[in-house]
C-alpha positions as CSV (number, residue, x, y, z in Angstrom):
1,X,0.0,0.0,0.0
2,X,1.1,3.3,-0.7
3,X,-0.1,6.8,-0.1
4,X,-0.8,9.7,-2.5
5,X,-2.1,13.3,-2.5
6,X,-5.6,13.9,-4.7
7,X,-5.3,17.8,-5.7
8,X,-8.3,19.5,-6.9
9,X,-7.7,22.3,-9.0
10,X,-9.0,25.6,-9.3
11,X,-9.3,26.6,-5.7
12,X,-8.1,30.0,-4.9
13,X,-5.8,30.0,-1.5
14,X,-6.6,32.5,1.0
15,X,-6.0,33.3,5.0
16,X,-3.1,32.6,6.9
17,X,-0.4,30.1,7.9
18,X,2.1,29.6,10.6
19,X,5.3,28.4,9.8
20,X,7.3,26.9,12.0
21,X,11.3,25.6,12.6
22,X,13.6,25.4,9.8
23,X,14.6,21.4,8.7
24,X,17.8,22.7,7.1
25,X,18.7,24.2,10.5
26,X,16.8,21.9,13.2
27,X,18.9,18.4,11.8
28,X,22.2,20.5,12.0
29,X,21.3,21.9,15.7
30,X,20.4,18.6,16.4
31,X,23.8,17.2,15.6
32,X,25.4,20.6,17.5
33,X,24.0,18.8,20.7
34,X,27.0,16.3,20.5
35,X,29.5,19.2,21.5
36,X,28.1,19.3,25.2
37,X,27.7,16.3,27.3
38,X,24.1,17.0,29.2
39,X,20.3,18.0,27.8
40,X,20.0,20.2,25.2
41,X,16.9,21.4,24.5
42,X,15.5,22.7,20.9
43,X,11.9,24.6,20.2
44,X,9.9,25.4,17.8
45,X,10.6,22.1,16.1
46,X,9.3,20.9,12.7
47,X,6.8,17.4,13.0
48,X,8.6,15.8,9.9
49,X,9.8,12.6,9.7
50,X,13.3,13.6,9.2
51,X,13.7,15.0,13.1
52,X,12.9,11.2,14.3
53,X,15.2,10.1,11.8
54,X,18.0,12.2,13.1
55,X,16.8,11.3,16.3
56,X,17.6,7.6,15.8
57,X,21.3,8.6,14.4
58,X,22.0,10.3,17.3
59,X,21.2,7.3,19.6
60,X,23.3,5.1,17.6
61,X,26.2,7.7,18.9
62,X,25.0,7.0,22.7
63,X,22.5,9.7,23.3
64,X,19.1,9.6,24.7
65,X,16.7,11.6,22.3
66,X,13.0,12.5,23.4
67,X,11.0,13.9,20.7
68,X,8.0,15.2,22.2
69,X,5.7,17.8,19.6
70,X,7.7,20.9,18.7
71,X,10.1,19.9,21.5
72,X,13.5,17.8,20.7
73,X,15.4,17.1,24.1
74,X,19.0,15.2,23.4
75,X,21.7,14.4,25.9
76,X,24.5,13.7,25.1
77,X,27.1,11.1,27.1
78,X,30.6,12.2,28.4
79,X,32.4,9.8,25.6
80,X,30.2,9.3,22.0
81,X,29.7,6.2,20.0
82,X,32.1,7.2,17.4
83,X,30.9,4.9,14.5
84,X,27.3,5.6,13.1
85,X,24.7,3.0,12.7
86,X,24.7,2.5,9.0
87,X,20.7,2.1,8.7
88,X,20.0,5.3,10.5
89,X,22.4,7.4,8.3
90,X,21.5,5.6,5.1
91,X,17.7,7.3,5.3
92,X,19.2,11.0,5.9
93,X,21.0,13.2,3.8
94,X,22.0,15.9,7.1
95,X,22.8,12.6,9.1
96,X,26.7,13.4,7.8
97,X,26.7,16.8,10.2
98,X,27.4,14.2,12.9
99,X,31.1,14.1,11.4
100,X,32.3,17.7,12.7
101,X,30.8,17.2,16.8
102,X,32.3,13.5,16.5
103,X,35.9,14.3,15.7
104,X,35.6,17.6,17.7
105,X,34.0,16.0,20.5
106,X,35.9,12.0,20.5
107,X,38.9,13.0,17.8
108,X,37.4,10.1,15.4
109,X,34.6,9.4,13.7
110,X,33.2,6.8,11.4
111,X,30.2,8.1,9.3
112,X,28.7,6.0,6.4
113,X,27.8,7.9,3.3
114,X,24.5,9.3,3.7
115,X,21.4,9.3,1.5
116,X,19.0,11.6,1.2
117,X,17.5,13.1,-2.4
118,X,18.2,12.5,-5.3
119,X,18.4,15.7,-6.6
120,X,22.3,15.5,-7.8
121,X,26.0,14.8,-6.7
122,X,26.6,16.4,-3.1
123,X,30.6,15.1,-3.0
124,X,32.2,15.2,0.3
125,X,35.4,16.4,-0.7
126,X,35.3,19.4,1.2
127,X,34.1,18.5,4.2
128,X,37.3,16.2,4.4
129,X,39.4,18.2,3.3
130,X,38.4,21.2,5.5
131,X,39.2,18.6,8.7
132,X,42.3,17.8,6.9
133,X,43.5,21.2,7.5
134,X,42.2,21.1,11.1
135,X,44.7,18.2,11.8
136,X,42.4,15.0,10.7
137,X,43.3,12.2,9.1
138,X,40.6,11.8,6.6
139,X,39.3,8.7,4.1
140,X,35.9,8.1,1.9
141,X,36.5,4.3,1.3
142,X,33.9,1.2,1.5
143,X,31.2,3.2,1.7
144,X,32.1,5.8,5.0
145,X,33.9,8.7,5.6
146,X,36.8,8.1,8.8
147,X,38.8,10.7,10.2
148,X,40.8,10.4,13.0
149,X,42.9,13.1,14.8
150,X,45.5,13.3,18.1
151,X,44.8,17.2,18.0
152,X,42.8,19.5,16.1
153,X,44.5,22.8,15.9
154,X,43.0,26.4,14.1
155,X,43.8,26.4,10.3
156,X,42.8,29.4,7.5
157,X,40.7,27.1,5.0
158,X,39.4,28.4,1.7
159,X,36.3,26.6,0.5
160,X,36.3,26.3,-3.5
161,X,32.0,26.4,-2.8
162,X,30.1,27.8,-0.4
163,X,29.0,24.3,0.6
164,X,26.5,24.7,3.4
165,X,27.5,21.2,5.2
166,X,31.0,21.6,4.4
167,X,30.8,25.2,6.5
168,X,28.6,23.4,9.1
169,X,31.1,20.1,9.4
170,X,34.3,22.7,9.7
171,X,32.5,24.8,12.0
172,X,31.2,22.1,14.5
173,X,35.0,20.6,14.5
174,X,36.5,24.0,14.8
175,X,34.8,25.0,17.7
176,X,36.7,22.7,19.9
177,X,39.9,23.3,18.2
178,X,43.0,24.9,19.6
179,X,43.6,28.4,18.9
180,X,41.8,30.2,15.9
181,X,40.2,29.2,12.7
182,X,38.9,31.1,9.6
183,X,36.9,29.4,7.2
184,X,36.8,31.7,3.9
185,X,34.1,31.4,1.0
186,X,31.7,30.5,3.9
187,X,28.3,29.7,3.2
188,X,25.7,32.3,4.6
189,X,22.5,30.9,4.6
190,X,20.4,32.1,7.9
191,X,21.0,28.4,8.8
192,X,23.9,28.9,9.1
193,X,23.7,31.9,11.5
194,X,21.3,29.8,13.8
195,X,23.5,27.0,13.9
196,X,26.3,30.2,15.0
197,X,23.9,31.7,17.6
198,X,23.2,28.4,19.2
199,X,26.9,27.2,19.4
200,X,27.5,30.9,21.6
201,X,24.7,29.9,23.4
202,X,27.1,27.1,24.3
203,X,30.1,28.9,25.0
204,X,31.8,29.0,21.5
205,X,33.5,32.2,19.9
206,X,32.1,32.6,16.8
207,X,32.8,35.9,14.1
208,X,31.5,36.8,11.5
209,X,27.8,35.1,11.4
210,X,26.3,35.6,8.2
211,X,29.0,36.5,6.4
212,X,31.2,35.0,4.0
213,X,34.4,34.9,6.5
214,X,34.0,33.0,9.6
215,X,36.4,33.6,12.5
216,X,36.2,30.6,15.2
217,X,38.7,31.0,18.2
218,X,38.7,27.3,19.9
219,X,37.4,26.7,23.5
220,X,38.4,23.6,25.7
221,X,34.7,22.5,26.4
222,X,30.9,23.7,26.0
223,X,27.5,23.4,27.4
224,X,24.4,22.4,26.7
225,X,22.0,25.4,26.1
226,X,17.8,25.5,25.0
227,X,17.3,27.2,21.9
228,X,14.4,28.1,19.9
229,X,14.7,26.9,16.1
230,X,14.3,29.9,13.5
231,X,11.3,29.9,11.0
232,X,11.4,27.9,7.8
233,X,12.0,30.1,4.9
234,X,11.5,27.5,2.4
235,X,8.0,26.3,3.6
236,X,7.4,30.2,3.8
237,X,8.4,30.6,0.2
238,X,6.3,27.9,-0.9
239,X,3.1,29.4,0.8
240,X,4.1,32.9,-1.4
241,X,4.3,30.7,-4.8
242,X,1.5,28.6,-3.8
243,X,-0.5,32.2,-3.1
244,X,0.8,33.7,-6.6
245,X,-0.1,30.8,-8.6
246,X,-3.6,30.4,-7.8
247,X,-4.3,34.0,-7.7
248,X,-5.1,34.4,-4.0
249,X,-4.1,36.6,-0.7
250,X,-2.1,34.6,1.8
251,X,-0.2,35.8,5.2
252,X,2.2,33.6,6.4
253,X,3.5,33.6,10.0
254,X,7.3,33.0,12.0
255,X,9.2,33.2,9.2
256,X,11.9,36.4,9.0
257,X,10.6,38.0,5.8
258,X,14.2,39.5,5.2
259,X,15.6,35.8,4.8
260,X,13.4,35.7,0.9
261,X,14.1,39.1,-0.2
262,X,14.9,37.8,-3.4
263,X,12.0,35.6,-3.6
264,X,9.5,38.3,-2.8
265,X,11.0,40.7,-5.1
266,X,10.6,37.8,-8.0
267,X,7.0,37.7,-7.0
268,X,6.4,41.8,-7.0
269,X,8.0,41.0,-10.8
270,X,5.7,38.9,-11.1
271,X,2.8,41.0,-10.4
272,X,2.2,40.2,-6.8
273,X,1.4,42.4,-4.1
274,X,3.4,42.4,-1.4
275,X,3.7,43.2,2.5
276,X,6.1,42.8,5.2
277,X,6.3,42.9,9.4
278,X,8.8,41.9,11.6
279,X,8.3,37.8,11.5
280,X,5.4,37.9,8.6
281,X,4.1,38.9,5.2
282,X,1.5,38.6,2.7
283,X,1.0,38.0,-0.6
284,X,-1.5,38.5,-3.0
285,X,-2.3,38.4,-6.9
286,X,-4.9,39.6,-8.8
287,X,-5.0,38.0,-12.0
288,X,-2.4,35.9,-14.3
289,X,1.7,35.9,-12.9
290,X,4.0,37.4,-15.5
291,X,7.0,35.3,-16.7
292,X,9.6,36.3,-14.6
293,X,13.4,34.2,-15.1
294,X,15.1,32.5,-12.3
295,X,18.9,31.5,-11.6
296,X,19.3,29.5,-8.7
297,X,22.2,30.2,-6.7
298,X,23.9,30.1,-2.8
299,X,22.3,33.0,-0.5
300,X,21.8,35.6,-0.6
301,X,20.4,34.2,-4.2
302,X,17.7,32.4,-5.3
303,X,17.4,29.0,-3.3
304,X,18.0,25.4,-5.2
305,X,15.0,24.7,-3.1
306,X,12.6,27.0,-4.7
307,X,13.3,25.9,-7.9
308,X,10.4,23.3,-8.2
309,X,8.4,26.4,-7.3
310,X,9.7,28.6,-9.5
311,X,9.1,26.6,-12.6
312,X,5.4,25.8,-11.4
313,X,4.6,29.2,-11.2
314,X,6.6,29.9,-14.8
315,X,4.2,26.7,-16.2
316,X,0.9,29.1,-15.7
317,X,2.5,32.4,-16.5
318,X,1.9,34.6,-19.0
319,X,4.7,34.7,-21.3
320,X,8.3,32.7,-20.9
321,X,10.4,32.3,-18.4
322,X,13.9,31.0,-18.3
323,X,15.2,28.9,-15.5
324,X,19.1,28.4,-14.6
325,X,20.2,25.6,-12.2
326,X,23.9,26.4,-10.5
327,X,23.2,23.9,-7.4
328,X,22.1,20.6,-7.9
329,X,22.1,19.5,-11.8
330,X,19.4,16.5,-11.3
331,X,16.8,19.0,-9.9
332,X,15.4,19.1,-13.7
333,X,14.1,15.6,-13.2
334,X,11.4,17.2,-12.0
335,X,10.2,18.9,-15.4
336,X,9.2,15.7,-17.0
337,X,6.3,15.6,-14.1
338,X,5.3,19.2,-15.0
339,X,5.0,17.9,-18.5
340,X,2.5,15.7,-17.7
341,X,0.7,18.2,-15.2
342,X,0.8,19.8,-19.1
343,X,3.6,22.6,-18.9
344,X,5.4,23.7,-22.4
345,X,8.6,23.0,-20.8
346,X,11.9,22.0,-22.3
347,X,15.7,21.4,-20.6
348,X,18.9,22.1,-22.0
349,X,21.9,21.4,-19.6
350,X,21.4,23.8,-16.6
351,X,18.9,25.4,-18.3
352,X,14.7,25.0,-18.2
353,X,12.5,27.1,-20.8
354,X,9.1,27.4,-19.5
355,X,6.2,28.8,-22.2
356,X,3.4,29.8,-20.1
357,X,0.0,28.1,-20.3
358,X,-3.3,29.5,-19.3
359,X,-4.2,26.5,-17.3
360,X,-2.6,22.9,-16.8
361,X,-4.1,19.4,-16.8
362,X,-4.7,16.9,-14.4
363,X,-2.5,14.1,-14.3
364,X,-0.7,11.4,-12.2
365,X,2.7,11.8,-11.2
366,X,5.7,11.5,-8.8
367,X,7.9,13.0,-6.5
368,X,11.8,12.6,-6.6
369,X,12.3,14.5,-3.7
370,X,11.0,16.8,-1.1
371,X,11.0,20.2,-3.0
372,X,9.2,18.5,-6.1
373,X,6.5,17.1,-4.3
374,X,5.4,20.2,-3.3
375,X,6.1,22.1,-6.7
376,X,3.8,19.1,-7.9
377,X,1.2,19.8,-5.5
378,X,1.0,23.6,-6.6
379,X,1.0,22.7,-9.7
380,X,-2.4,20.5,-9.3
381,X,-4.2,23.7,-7.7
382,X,-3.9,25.2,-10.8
383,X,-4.6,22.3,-13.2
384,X,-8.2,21.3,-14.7
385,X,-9.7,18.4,-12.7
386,X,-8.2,16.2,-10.0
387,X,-4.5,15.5,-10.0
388,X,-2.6,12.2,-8.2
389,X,0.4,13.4,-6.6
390,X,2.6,9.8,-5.3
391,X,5.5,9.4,-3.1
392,X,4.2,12.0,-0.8
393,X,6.7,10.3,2.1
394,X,9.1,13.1,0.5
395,X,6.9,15.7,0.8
396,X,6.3,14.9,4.6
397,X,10.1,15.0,5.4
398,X,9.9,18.8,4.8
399,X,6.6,19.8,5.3
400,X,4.6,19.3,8.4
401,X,0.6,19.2,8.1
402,X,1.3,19.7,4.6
403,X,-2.4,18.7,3.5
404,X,-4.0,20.5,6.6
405,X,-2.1,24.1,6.1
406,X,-3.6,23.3,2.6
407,X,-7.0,22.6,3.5
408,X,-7.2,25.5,5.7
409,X,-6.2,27.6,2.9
410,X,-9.0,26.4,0.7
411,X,-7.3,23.7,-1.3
412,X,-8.8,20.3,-2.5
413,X,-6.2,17.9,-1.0
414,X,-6.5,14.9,0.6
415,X,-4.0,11.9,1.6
416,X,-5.5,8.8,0.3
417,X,-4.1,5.2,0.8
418,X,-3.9,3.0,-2.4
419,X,-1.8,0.2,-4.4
420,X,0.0,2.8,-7.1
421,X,-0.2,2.4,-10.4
422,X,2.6,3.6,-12.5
């Protein structure tokens, strides 16, 4: 048995949504825990099924893990497991963080390779060779990523990307270094910048948050801390496509509107009207989206994770829009489901042209990861009759009461159980 979404189109979304914790910053925070022996506590916690994932990693490293609602309490022991359990890090892409705290906290770790989406190679080069300068001995053989290290001392280290888990792996190690670190070409996402605020909640010396250059002078030890998970931008994003595309007024709640400057400007290009307070904003459209083109690239630019979104809303726009992919080069798998949702869409390399259509069609399809799912779902509000969307267990790794937020929103969604047929 398998479940699926059944997406009504042609409802208008309007009203309000509350947004809560971030899953590209919750997993990560998560994994911070193993710097401190004791209870730390994290709020404002996503209910998707990758926080009990990460939950059973970090037991396989000798913590206890309560997961209780919005709540996530982990303490950690005074010594690590230092090997990951294989099945728990195979079903999580984030699950790798744990590298960083485990040679910081027990100077070796043994992480298998992690899964996750497929939405395109994510190498781990420079997460090795960023504890490589630290003073690791690092390996990717037989399926895991070891590193060992006597002592990990500061080091200046250039990254050739502004890998986000590269910058959190170095980060969590460097903490717990001896004297200072600088990690240059530093990712800058506001994940980043909570992971920062929560590691000074524990005693680290952090500089630099939210920049590109990150100055990290080591301490000997931390402490466990409580810390309230920021607002999820991308979930908030979606709301402002999902509120775009079907013509409709929608304020969404606890995210930092400043965190998706780019993507409400794209919208306001797109026609959209737009407003903004301290931890909200609404958006509303009146009438058909202009094309408006899209490169995807790291923050401050446009997200890798919006671009499902951003090629939904170019499928019903008025006029063509031109998408460019800098991230994650499978992402475009996800075209070939628009197609059938009936989008004039075409791919060339890291490039998607999008020709408008005044109204798509109903059809069955499938997810290949979280972000599609929901750029599928979107897409079925604004298609004639009732669309199948199937392998919705994405979608609920990234999305809490995805269908309910929907529902309450006017939507036609529903989670029905079924055999699939492909």
């Amino acid at each position: 048995m398998a479940e699926h979404f059944r997406v009504g189109g042609g409802a208008r979304l309007a009203g309000e949504v509350q947004v809560v914790g971030a899953k590209n910053s919750v997993l990560k925070l998560m994994a911070a825990a193993l710097l401190a022996e004791g209870t730390t506590t994290l709020t404002n916690c996503p209910e998707i099924l990758d926080v009990p994932l990460m939950a059973d990693v970090l037991r396989s490293l000798g913590c206890t893990v309560c997961v209780e609602g919005s709540t996530v309490t982990i303490t950690a022991p005074s010594q690590p497991c230092e090997r990951a359990d294989y099945r728990s890090v195979s079903r999580l892409r984030a699950s790798v963080c744990v590298l960083g705290p485990l040679v910081a906290r027990c100077r070796r770790a043994v992480v298998p390779l992690p899964g996750g989406d497929a939405i395109g190679s994510r190498p781990l080069d420079m997460h090795a060779n960023g504890l490589r300068k630290l003073g690791a001995r690092t390996e990717i053989n037989h399926g895991r990523v070891v590193a060992d290290a006597e002592d990990l001392r500061g080091a200046q280290i250039w990254l050739d990307f502004p890998s986000v888990g590269a910058t959190e792996n170095i980060l969590m190690a460097a903490v717990l270094a001896e004297g200072t670190t600088v990690i240059d070409n530093a990712a800058r996402e506001p994940e980043i910048v909570d992971l920062c605020t929560m590691l000074q909640q524990m005693g680290a010396k952090i500089e630099g948050s939210g920049s590109s250059t990150l100055t990290v002078h080591g301490v000997s030890s931390l402490q466990p801390t409580e810390h309230r998970v920021i607002g999820d931008r991308i979930v908030g994003a979606t709301w402002a496509f999902a509120a775009a595309m079907t013509q409709g007024e929608v304020t969404v709640r606890g995210v930092n509107p400043h965190h998706i400057d780019l993507v409400l400007d794209k919208l306001r290009a797109a026609g959209a009207d737009t407003r903004t307070d301290t931890d909200s904003f609404t958006v509303a459209m009146d009438g058909r989206p202009a094309a408006v083109d899209f490169v995807t690239l790291p923050y401050p630019g446009f997200a890798t994770d919006l671009q499902p979104m951003a090629i939904a809303l170019s499928a019903v726009a008025d006029g063509t829009s031109m998408i460019t992919e800098n991230v994650f080069e499978a992402r475009f798998r996800f075209v070939d489901e628009m197609v059938r949702l009936g989008a004039d869409a075409r791919t060339d390399g890291h490039h998607a042209v999008v020709r408008g259509v005044s109204r798509l069609s109903s059809a069955p399809v499938w997810a290949s990861d979280i972000r599609a799912g929901a750029g599928l779902v979107l897409a079925g509000l604004c298609a004639e009759g009732t669309s199948e969307v199937w392998d919705v267990e994405h979608i609920d790794r990234g999305y809490p009461r995805f269908v309910e937020n929907l529902r309450a929103m006017g939507a036609e969604v529903s989670r029905v159980t079924t055999d699939p047929v492909r």
